[in-house]
Every structure is written in C-alpha cells, then in structure tokens.
NUDO-114092 format. One line per 2 residues: number of its first residue (from 1); their letters; for each residue x, y, z of C-alpha. Coordinates in pm, 1 decimal. Layout:
BEGIN
NUM = A = X Y Z  ...
! end
This chain:
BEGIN
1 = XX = 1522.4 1846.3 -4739.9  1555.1 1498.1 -4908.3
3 = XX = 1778.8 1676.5 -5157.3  2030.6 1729.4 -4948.5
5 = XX = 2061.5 1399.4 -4825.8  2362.9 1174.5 -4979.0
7 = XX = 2204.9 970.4 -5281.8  2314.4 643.3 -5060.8
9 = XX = 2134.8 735.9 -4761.7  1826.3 814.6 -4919.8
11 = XX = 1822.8 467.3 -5130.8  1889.7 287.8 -4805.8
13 = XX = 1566.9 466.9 -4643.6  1311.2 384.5 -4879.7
15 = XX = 1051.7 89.2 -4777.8  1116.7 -329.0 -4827.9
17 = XX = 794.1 -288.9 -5007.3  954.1 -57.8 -5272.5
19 = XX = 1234.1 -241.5 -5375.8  1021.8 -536.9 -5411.3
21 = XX = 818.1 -336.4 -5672.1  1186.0 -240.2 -5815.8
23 = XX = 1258.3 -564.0 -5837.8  928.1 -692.6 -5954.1
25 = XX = 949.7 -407.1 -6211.3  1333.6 -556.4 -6343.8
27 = XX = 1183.9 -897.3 -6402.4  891.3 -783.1 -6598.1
29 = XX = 1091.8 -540.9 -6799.7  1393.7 -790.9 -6851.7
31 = XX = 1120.2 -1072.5 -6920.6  917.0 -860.7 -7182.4
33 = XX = 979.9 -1058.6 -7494.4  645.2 -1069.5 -7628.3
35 = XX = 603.8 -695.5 -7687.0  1003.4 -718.4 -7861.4
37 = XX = 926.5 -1063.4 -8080.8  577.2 -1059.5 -8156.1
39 = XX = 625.7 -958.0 -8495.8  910.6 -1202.9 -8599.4
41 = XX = 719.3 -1470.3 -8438.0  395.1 -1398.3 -8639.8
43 = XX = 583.3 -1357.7 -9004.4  769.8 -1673.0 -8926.5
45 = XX = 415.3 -1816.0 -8844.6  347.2 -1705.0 -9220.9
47 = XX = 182.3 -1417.3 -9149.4  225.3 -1113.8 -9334.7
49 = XX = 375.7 -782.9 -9128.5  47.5 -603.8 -9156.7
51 = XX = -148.5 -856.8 -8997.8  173.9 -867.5 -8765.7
53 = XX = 167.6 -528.0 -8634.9  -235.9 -498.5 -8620.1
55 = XX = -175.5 -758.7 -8351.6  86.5 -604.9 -8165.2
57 = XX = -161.3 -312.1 -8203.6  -408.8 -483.5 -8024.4
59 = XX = -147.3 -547.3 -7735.9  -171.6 -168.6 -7706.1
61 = XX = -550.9 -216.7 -7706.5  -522.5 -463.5 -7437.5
63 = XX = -245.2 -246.0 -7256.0  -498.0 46.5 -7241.7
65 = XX = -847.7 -162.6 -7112.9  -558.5 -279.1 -6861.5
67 = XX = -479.5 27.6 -6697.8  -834.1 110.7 -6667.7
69 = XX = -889.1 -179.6 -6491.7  -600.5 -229.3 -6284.4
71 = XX = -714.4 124.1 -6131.5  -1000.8 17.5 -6041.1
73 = XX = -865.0 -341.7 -5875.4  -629.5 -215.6 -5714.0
75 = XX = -850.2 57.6 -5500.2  -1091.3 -237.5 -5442.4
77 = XX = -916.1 -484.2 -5357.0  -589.8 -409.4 -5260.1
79 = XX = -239.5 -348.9 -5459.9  -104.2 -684.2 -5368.3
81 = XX = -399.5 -866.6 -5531.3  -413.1 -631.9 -5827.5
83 = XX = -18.3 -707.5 -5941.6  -73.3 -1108.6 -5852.9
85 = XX = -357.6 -1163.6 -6080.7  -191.3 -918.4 -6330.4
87 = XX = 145.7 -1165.9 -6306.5  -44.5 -1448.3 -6308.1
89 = XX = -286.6 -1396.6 -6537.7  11.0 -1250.2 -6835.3
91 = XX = 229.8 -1574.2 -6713.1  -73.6 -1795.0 -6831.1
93 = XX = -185.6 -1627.5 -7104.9  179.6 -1550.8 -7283.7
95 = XX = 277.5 -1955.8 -7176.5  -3.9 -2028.2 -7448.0
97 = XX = 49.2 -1836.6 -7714.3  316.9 -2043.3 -7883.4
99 = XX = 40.0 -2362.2 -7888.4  -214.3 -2154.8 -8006.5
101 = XX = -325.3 -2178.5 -8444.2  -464.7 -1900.0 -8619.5
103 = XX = -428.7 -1554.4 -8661.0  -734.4 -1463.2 -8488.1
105 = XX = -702.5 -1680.2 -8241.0  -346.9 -1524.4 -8159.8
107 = XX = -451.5 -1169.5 -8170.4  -711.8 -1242.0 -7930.3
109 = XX = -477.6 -1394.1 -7720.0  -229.0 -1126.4 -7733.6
111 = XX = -488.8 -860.9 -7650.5  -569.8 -1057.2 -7334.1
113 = XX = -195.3 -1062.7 -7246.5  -209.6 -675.4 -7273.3
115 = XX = -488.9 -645.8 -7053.6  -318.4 -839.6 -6819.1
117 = XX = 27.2 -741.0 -6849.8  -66.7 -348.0 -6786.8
119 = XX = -314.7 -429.2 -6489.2  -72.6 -426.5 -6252.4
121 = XX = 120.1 -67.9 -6334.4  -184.1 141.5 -6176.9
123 = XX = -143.3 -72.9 -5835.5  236.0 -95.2 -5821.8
125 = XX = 234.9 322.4 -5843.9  -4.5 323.4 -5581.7
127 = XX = 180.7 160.5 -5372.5  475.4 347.5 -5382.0
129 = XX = 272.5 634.9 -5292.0  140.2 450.0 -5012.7
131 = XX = 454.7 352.0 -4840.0  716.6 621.0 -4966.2
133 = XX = 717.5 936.1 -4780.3  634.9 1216.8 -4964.0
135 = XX = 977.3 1396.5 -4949.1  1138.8 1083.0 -5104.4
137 = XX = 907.3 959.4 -5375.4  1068.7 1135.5 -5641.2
139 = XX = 1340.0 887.5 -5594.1  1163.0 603.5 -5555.1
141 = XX = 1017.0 691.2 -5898.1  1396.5 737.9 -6050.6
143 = XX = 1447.5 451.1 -5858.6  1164.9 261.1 -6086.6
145 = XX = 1259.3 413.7 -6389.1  1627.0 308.3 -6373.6
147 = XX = 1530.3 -105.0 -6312.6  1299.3 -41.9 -6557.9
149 = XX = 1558.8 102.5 -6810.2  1817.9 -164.8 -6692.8
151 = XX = 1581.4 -438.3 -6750.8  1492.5 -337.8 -7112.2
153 = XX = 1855.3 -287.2 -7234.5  1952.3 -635.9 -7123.9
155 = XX = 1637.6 -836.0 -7170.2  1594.6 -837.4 -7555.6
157 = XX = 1954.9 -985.3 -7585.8  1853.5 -1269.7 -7390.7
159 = XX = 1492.7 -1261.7 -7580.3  1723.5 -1259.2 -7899.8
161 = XX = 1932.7 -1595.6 -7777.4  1604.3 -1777.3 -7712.8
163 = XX = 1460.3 -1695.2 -8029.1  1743.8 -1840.3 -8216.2
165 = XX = 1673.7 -2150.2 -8009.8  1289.3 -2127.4 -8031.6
167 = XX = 998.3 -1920.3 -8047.4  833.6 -2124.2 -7759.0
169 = XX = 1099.8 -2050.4 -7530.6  1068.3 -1645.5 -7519.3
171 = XX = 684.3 -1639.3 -7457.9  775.9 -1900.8 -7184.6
173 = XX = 1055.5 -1699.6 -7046.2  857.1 -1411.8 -7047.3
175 = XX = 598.7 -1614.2 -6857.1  837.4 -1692.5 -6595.8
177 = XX = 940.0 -1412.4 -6532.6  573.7 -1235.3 -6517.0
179 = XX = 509.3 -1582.4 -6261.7  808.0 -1492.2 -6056.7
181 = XX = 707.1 -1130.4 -5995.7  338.7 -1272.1 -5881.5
183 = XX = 497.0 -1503.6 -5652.7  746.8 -1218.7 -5505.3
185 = XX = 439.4 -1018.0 -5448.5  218.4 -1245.5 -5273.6
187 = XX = 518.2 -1320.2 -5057.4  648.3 -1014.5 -4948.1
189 = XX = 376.8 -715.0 -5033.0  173.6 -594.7 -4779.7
191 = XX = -177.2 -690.3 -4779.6  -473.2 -574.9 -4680.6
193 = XX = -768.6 -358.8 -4846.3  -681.3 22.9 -4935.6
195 = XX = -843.2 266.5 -4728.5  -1205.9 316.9 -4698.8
197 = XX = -1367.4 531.5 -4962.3  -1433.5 853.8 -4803.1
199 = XX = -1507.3 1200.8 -4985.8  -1227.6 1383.3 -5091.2
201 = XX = -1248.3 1725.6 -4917.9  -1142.9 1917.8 -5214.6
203 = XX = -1501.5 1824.8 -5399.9  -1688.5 1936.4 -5063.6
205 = XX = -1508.9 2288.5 -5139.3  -1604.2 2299.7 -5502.1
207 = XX = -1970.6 2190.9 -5374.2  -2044.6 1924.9 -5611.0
209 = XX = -1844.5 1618.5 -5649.0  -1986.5 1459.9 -5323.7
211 = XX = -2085.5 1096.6 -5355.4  -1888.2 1059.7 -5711.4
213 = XX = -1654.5 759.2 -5727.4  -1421.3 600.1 -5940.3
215 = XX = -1300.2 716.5 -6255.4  -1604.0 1018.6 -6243.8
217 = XX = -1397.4 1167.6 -5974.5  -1090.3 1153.7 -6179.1
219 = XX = -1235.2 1296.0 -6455.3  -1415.4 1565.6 -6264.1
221 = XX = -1030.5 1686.9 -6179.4  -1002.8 1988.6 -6371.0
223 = XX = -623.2 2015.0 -6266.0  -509.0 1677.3 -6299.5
225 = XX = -660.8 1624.2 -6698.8  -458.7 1922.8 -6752.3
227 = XX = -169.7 1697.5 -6600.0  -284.0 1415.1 -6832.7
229 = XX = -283.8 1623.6 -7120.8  87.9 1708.4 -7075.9
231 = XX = 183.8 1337.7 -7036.9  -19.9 1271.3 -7364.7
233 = XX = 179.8 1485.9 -7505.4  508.5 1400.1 -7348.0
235 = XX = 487.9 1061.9 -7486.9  349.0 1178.6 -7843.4
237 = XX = 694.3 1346.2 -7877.7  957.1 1108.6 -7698.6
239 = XX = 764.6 831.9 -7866.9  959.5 969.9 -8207.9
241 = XX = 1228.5 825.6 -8081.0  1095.8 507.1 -8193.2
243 = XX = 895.2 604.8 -8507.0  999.5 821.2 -8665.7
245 = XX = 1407.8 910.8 -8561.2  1487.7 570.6 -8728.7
247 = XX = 1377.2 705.1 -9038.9  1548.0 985.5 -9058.3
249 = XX = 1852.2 826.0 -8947.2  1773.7 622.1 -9255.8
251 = XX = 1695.2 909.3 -9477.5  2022.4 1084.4 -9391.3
253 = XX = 2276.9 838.3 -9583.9  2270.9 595.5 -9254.9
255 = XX = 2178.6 192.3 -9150.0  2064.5 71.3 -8844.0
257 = XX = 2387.8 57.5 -8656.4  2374.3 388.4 -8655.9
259 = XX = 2035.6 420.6 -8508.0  2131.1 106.7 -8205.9
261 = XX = 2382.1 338.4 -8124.2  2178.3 648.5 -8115.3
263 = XX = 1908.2 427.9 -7888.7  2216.0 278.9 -7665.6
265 = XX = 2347.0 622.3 -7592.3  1965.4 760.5 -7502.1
267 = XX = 2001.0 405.6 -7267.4  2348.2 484.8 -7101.4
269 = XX = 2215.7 859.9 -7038.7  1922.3 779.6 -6854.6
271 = XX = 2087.8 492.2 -6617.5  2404.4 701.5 -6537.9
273 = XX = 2278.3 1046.2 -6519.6  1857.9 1006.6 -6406.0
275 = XX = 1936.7 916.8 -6073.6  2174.1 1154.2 -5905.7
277 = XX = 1987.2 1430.3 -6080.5  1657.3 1419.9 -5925.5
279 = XX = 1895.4 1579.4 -5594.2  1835.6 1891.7 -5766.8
281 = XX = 1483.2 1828.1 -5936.4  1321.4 1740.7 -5648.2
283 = XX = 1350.7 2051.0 -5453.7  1237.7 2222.5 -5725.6
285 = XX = 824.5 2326.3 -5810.8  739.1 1999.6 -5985.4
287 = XX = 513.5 2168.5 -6258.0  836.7 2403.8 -6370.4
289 = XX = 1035.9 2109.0 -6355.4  817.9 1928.4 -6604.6
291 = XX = 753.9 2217.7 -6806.7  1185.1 2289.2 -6801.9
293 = XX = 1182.2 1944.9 -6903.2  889.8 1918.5 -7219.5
295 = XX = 1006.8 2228.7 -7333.9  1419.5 2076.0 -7410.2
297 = XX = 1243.0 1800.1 -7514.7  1038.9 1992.4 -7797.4
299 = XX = 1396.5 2154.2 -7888.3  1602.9 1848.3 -7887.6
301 = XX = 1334.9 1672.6 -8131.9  1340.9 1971.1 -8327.7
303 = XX = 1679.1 1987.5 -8395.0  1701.7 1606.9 -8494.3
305 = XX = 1530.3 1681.0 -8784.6  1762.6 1944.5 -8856.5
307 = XX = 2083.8 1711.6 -8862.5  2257.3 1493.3 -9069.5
309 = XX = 2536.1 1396.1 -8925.3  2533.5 1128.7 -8698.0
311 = XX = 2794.4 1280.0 -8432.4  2506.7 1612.3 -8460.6
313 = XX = 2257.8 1370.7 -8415.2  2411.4 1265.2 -8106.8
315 = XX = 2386.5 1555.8 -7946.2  2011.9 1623.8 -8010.5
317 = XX = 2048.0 1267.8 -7847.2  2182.4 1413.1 -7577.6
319 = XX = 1956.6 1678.6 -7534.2  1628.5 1539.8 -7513.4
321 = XX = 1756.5 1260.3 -7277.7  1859.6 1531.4 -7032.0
323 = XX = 1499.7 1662.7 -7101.3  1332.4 1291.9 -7050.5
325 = XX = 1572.5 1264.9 -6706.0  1449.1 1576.0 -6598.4
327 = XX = 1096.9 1544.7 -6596.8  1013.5 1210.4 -6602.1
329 = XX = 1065.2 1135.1 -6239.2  885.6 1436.9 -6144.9
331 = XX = 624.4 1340.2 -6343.3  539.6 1037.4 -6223.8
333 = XX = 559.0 1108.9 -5860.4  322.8 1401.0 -5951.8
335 = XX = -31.6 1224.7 -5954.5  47.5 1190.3 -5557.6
337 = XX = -33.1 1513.2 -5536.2  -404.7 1509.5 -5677.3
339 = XX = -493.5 1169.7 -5559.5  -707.4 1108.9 -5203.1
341 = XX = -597.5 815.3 -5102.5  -891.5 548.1 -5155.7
343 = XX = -861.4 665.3 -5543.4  -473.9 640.7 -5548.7
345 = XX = -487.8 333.6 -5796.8  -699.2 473.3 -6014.9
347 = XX = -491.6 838.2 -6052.8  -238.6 613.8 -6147.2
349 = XX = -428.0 414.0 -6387.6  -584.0 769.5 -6540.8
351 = XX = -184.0 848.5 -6597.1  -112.1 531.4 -6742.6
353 = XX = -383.5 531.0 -7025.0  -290.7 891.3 -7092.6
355 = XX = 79.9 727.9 -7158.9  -79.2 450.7 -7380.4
357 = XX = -289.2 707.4 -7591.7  24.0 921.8 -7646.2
359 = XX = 192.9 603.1 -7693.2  -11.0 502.6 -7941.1
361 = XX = -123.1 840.0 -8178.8  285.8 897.1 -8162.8
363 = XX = 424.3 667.3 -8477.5  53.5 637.8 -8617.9
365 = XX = 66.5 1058.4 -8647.3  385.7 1120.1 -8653.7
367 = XX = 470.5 860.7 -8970.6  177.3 1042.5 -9161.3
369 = XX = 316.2 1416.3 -9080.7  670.0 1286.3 -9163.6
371 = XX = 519.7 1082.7 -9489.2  382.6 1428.2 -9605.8
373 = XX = 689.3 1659.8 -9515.8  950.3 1611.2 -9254.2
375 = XX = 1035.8 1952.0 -9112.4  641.9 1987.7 -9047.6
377 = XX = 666.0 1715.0 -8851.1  982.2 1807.3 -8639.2
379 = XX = 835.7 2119.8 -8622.6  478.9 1968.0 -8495.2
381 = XX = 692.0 1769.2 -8237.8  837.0 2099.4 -8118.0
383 = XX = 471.0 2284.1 -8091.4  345.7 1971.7 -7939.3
385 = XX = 626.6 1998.6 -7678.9  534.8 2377.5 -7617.9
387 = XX = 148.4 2247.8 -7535.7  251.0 2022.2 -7333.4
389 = XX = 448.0 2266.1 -7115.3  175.1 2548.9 -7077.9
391 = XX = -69.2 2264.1 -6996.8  138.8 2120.5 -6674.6
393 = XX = 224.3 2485.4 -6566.5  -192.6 2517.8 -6518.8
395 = XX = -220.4 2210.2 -6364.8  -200.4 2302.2 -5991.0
397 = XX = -337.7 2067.7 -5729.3  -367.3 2295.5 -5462.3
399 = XX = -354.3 2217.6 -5108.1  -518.1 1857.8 -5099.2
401 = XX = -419.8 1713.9 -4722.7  -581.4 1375.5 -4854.9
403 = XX = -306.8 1340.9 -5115.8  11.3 1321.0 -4887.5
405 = XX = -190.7 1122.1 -4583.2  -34.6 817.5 -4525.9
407 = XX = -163.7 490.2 -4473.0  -204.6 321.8 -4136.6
409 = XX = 122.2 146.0 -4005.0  -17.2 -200.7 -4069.2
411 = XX = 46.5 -144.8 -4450.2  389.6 -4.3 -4395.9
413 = XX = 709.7 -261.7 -4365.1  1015.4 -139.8 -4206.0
415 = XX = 1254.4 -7.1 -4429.1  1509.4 -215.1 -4531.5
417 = XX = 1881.4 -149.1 -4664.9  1927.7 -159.4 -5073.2
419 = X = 2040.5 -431.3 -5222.2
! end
C-alpha cells in the first residue's frame, strides 16, 4: 500500500507534470499580493475601507464565476490551456490595476482578476487526477497543500518590502509571477484535449442521467453535493481563523502580535506535520477520515472561544491544525472518486465554488453571530462542524470504474525525481 512506502520514495514517484503544478502552485501563492494589499492600496488611493473591502469582495465574486468557468475550460479544452489563459489573463489584468483611476473602474478590474486568477484551480486538480495514480494522490494533494502553505508564509513579506517601495511594484510582481506560471505550463504540461465525453455508467444504472453534461451532471450527484456540503462547511468554520479568532484574541486583553503568532504556529503545524501524516490517513476510509477530521475541528474552534490565555489558546491552535492536516488532503483527493473522467475539471471546479461560498458566508456570518453573543457563535462553529461530519459520512461514491481510469499514455510524462 502507498502507506507503507518511505515518504521519499513516494515523492520521488509522482509525475514531472505534478511538480510542475507544485511549482506553478508556489509562484502563484508566493506572488499573491493583490488579494494581501488590496485594501492598503485602495485607502492610500483615498478610498474609504468600506468601499475597500466591497472590492476585495468582488475578488471573491470574481474568484467564484472563476471556478465555474475554469471547470468547464478545462474539460473542453484541455488543462494546459485552461491554467495558461488563467496565468495570462491575471498577469495582464493585475499589471493594470496600478494605472487604472476610479473606484469603479478598479473594482471592475479586480473582479476580472478574480475570475481569472481562480480559472485555473479546477484544471490544475484535474490534472493531478489525471496523471497521479490513484494510490498516491493523497500525497500529491499534501504535496500541493504544503507549496501552497510555503508560498503564502513567505510571499506577503516580500509583498510587504515592495509596498514600502511602491504600490505599482506588488500588482506587477504578482503579475510576474502569475506570467511565469503560464509560461512553465505551456512549456512543460502535457497537452492535448481531455477525453471524449462519454456517459458515465453510474447514470445508466440510476436510469436517467443519460445525455446530461456539464455542471447538470454534477449537480445530479446526489453523493458528491453531500461531499460539497461538508467542504462548505469545512471552510465556514476554519475560515474563523481569519474572522473572527482575531477578535477574540483582541477581546481577551491581547494585540496583534499575539494573533501573528497564533497564525505562524497554525503555519509551522501544517508544513512540518501535514505531510508525513497522510502515511497513516491515506490507508484509512477517506469519508471517516474527513469526518475524524471536521469533527476536532468543531472542538478545537469551540474551545477557542472558551480561552483566554494565549498559551490555552495555543493549544486550541494546535488542535484544529491537527484537524485541518487530517482531512484536508483527504479531502481534496476525494472528488477523484465521483468524477468520470471527461467531467474531471468540472468536479473540481463544483469543489472549488463550494470552498469560495464557505469562504465567503464564514466572516460575513460568523462576525454577525459573534457581534450578537460570542459563545453562540463558538458554539454554532462547533454544530456547524458536527453537520459537516454526518454529511461526508453519507456521501459514498460507490463503485464508479470511470473515476480511477486513467488517461491514455500520451498525456502521461515519465516520472521524474523531486526537486
């Protein structure tokens, strides 16, 4: 089993093509200074911080339409094509943002760079699937998540010595590095159309389904909206960690030191300990796993509320970053399992926009059930949690051969030592 396989060996057997995506993923990540600095940039525009955040809010907008469509590009015309024009199309767009007047005018532009910037998740997951065996794609996924988490701890100090410089030069480094990932693509992705759209055979058996395409067939998946449902809720709660875990750190007597540390240790958890513990997860039934996983999460959350010391705090910390490393991975890799393989993109795009919604009713629910009484709200993060959990543990695929088919040779590389 891949489990049982030393963590070196099984690095060194995934695909050239999935490092590239690793790497393509660092850059972005690393390069994402828009997201970080929009806010400054727009308030030292003049703007005020309301009309600040409604356009980083239409970012998320953008991010969501994005997914959608990046599904949908990426099963027509091929994963390589699908992250190029995403790269190249954010490079271009976030390049002009700096030379563009008016608040309008921004916004709009900044919604565009959303769409962009999130077209290219839905194809990059799909091909992973495509060209990672099945018994190691839960650590290619870890794999993903850790460049991913590497990239965003050391990018926004870089972002942070630009700004001091200039504005103009963060949306341009974050162009260049969106430009470099579409020129790694196009260079050393494999190309070529995804697999003709044939019938899955699972909607033969159910006896309706047959001709359905797209995002109908998604949504016709009884099993995998359960799925969706748990990641909506997933993110709802870890998204606290953003929203609304700063203000009680603020509320118990602390500044934001405090809560940089708090964030830096949830950081240093996840890239030491993510990795070598998917050996264990991934031998494991993936919906218990995620369920084990939502469940810790809903405690650790609960118990921040509950704490107001900040060395007590760190260890709620601690707990529900053991609870992201355990089913995050699994999660992610999961869609594989529901997805035929001419509708792998959009499965992945269906996951992504369930990430953005829980992304997005997170701080704008959880700062109005916090506004109107804190423990409800920790408590509502725990019960949240809990739904999430029953709704994976219903959320069986069954035996779909189409899922774990893998594509023709011609859209397989050779594998290739890591870096």
């Amino acid at each position: 089993m891949a489990g049982e396989d030393p963590l070196r060996r099984r690095l060194q057997d995934l695909p050239r093509s999935a490092w590239v995506i690793f790497s393509g993923m660092f850059l972005i990540k690393f390069g994402n200074f828009l997201n970080v600095f929009l806010v400054l940039f727009l308030v030292a525009q003049g703007f005020s911080a309301f009309q600040a955040g409604v356009a980083l809010g239409v970012v998320g907008v953008g991010a969501f339409i994005g997914n959608a469509v990046g599904g949908t590009v990426a099963d027509r015309f091929g994963r390589r094509t699908a992250i190029a024009v995403s790269m190249f199309g954010s490079s271009a767009a976030t390049a002009l943002v700096p030379l563009t007047d008016g608040l309008l005018a921004t916004t709009a532009l900044v919604g565009l760079v959303g769409v962009f910037a999130q077209l290219y998740r839905p194809a990059a997951g799909a091909l992973l699937v495509d060209v990672v065996p099945e018994k190691q794609r839960v650590t290619a996924f870890a794999v993903l998540r850790l460049a991913i988490n590497v990239g965003m701890a050391v990018g926004p100090l870089v972002g942070g010595l630009l700004s001091g410089a200039s504005y103009t030069y963060v949306f341009l480094g974050d162009a260049l590095f969106s430009f470099a990932f579409g020129v790694l693509a196009l260079s050393t992705l494999p190309g070529g159309r995804p697999p003709a759209e044939t019938p899955a055979p699972r909607a033969a058996a159910r006896g309706k389904g047959k001709g359905k395409g797209g995002y109908r067939e998604v949504l016709s998946d009884r099993p995998y909206l359960l799925f969706l449902g748990s990641m909506v809720a997933a993110t709802f709660v870890y998204g606290q960690s953003t929203a609304t875990l700063p203000l009680h750190v603020t509320d118990a007597g602390f500044d934001n030191k405090a809560y940089g540390l708090l964030l830096g240790l949830n950081a240093l958890l996840c890239v030491v300990i993510e990795l070598p513990l998917t050996k264990h997860t991934e031998r494991r039934n993936p919906r218990r796993v995620i369920a084990a996983g939502l469940a810790l999460l809903g405690i650790g959350m609960a118990l921040t509320g509950a704490m107001q010391a900040v060395w007590l705090l760190a260890l709620t910390v601690v707990v529900w970053t053991v609870a992201e490393t355990v089913y995050t991975p699994i999660a992610n890799a999961y869609p594989a399992e529901f997805s035929p393989a001419h509708l792998r993109g959009r499965y992945q795009g269906a996951e992504g926009i369930a990430h953005t919604l829980g992304g997005a009713l997170g701080p704008a629910v959880g700062g109005l059930l916090y506004s109107i009484s804190p423990p409800l709200h920790w408590t509502a993060c725990a019960a949240v949690a809990g739904l999430g959990a029953l709704l994976i543990l219903g959320a069986d695929p069954g035996n779909r051969s189409q899922a774990s088919t893998p594509q023709p040779a011609r859209t397989t590389p050779e594998p290739a030592p890591a870096a």
